[in-house]
C-alpha positions in Angstrom: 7.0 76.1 0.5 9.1 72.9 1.4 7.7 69.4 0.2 7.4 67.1 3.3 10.1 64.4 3.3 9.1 60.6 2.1 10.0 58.5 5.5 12.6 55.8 4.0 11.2 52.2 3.2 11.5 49.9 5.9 14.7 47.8 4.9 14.1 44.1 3.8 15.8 42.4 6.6 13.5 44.0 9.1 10.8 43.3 7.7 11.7 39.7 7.7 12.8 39.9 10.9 8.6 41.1 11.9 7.1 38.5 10.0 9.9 35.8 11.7 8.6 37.0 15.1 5.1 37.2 14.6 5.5 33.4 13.0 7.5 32.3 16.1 4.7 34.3 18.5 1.8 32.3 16.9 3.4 29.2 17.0 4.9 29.4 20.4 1.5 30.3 21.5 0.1 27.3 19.2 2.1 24.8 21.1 1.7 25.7 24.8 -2.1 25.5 24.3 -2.2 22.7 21.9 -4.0 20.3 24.5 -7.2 22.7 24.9 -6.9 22.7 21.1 -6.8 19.3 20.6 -9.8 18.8 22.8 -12.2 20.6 21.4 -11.6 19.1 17.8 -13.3 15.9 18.2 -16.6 18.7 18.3 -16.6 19.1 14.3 -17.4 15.7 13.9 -19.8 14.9 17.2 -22.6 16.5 18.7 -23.7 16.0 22.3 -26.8 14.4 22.9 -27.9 13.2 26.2 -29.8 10.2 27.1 -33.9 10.4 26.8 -36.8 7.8 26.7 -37.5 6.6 23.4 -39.7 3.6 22.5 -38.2 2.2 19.6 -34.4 1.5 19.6 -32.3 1.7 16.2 -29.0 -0.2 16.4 -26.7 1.4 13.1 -22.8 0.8 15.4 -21.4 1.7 18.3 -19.1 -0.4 20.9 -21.4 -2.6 23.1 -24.5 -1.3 21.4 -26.1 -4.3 22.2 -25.9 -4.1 25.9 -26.6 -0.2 25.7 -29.8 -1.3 24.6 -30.6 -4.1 27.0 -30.1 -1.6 29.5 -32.1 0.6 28.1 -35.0 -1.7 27.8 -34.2 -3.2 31.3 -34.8 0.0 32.8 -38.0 1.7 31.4 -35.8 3.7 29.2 -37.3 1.8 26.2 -39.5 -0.3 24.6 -38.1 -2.4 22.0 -35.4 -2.4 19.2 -35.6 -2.5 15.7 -33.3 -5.0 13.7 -33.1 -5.3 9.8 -31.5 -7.0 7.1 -28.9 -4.9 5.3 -27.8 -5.9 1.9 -26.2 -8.9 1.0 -23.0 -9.3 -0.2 -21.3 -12.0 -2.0 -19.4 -14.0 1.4 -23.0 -14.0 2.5 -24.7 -15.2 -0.4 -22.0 -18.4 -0.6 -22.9 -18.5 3.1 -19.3 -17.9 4.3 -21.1 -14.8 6.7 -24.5 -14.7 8.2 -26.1 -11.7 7.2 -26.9 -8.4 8.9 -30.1 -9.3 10.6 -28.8 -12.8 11.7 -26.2 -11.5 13.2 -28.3 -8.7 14.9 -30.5 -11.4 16.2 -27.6 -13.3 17.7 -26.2 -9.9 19.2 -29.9 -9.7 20.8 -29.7 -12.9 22.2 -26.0 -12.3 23.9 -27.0 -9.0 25.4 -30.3 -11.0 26.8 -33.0 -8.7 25.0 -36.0 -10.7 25.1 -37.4 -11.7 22.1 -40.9 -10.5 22.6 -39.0 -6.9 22.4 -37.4 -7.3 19.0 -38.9 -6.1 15.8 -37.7 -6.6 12.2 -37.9 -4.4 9.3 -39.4 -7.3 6.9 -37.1 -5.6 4.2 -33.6 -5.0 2.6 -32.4 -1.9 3.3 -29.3 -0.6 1.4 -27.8 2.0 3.8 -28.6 4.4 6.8 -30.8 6.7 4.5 -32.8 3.8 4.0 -33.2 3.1 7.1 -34.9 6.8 8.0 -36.5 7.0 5.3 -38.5 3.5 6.9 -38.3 4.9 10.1 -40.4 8.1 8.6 -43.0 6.0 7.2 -43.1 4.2 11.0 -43.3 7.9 12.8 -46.1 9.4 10.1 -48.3 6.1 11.0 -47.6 6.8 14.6 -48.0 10.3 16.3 -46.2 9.3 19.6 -43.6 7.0 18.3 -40.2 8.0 19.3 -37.0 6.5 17.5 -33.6 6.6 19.1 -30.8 6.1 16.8 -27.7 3.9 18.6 -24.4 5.4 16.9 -20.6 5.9 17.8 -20.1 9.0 18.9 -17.4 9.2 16.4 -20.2 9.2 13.6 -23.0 11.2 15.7 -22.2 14.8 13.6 -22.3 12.9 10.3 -25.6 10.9 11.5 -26.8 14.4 12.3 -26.4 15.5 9.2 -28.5 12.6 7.6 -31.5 12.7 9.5 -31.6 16.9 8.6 -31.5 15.6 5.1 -33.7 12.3 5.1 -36.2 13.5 8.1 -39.0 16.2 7.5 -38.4 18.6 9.8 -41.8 18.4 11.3 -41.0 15.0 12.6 -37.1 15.5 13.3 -38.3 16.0 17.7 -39.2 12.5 17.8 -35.9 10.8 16.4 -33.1 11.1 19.2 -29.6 10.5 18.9 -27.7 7.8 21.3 -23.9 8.4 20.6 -21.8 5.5 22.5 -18.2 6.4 23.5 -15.6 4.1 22.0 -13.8 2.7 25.4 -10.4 2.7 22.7 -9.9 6.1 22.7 -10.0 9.0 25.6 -11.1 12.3 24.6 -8.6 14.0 26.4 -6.0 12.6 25.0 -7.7 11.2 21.4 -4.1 12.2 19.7 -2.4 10.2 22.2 -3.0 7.2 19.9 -3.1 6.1 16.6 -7.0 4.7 16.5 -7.8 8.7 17.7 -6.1 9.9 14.9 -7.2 7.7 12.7 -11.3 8.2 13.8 -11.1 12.0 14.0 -9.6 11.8 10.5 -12.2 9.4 8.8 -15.1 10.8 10.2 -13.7 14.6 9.2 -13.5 13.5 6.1 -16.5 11.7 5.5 -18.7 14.6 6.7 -16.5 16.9 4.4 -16.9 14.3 1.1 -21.0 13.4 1.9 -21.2 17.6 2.1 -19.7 18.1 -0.9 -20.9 15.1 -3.2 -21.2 11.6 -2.2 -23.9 9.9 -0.5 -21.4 7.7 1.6 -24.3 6.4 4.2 -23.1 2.4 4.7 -23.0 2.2 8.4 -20.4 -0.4 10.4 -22.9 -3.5 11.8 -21.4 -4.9 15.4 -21.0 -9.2 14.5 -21.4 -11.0 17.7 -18.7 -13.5 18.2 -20.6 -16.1 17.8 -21.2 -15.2 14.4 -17.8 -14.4 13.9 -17.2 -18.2 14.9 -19.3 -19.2 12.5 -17.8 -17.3 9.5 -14.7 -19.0 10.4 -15.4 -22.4 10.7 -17.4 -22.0 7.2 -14.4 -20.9 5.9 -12.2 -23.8 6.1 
């Protein structure tokens, strides 16, 4: 009885020389698809949400949110916004900036929302859970009310995220994100520029970091330039 030969090992070099094509293969491949790539990455960080009727509009950022919701107003699409005050920080308590709510009332009066459809929160809030958690108490004490939260577009994924956590779920149907587009950057070609980069990255990573530990929920507030003005001039 003869004892079946061992096939010889695959020398070293060939081996390499596998793992150097399959490498070059992938990457190859990697690089003459890298634009269909690149476009659907700004995905993990927004969601797609299209436009519906709401009757209250929340402003939190987003480029010309202002005159979003003017429009909205303007056309039936809603019935009124809902400012607030955020905390105050030190340049606002020396009066160097006006705060949050001044500044949202001046960006109401630019965008020509009339004043009879503005309503205040008549508190401090601290941060965007803040804010839902006062939007909940306003949905409980209203069983039609409909909310739609104004974001970037940038953030919506993140903002998701935080009305999963803050909102009961029985009540989640009636708030409605608004994600704005930021005119700076194409989605095409978000890579193209440094301010794409630099959004995709941020807003990766806070969705990453609020998942894992922090509670990173200060959102950006639009300052009118009015406002803006007036910082300066206090300033000197």
């Amino acid at each position: 009885m003869t004892t079946p030969e061992t096939p010889a090992p695959i020398p070293r070099i060939r081996r390499r020389f596998r793992y150097l094509a399959i490498v070059s293969v992938v990457g190859f491949a990697g690089w003459w698809f890298r634009a269909p790539i690149l476009q659907c990455l700004p995905w993990l960080v927004m969601v797609d949400a299209p436009l519906s009727s709401v009757d209250q509009l929340v402003i939190l950022d987003g480029a010309d949110a202002y005159d979003f919701a003017a429009r909205q107003i303007a056309e039936g699409e809603a019935r009124e916004i809902l400012i607030y005050n955020r905390f105050t920080n030190r340049l606002v308590r020396r009066g160097l900036l006006p705060n949050s709510l001044e500044c949202a009332r001046l960006a109401s009066q630019e965008a020509a929302i009339p004043p009879s459809k503005i309503q205040e929160i008549d508190r401090e809030v601290s941060g965007v859970s803040e804010i839902l958690k006062e939007l909940v108490t306003r949905l409980e004490s209203d069983s039609t009310l409909r909310i739609g939260l104004v974001c970037d577009a940038w953030r919506s994924r993140w903002l998701s995220g935080k009305v999963s956590s803050v909102v009961p779920r029985q009540l989640r149907r009636r708030v409605v994100l608004l994600p704005l587009s930021d005119p700076q950057i194409k989605l095409d070609r978000w890579w193209a520029k440094k301010v794409g980069q630099r959004r995709f990255a941020e807003e990766l990573l806070r969705i990453t970091v609020d998942w894992l530990v922090v509670d990173s929920d200060q959102p950006r507030f639009e300052q009118p330039r009015s406002a803006l003005k007036k910082a300066a001039i206090a300033g000197f």
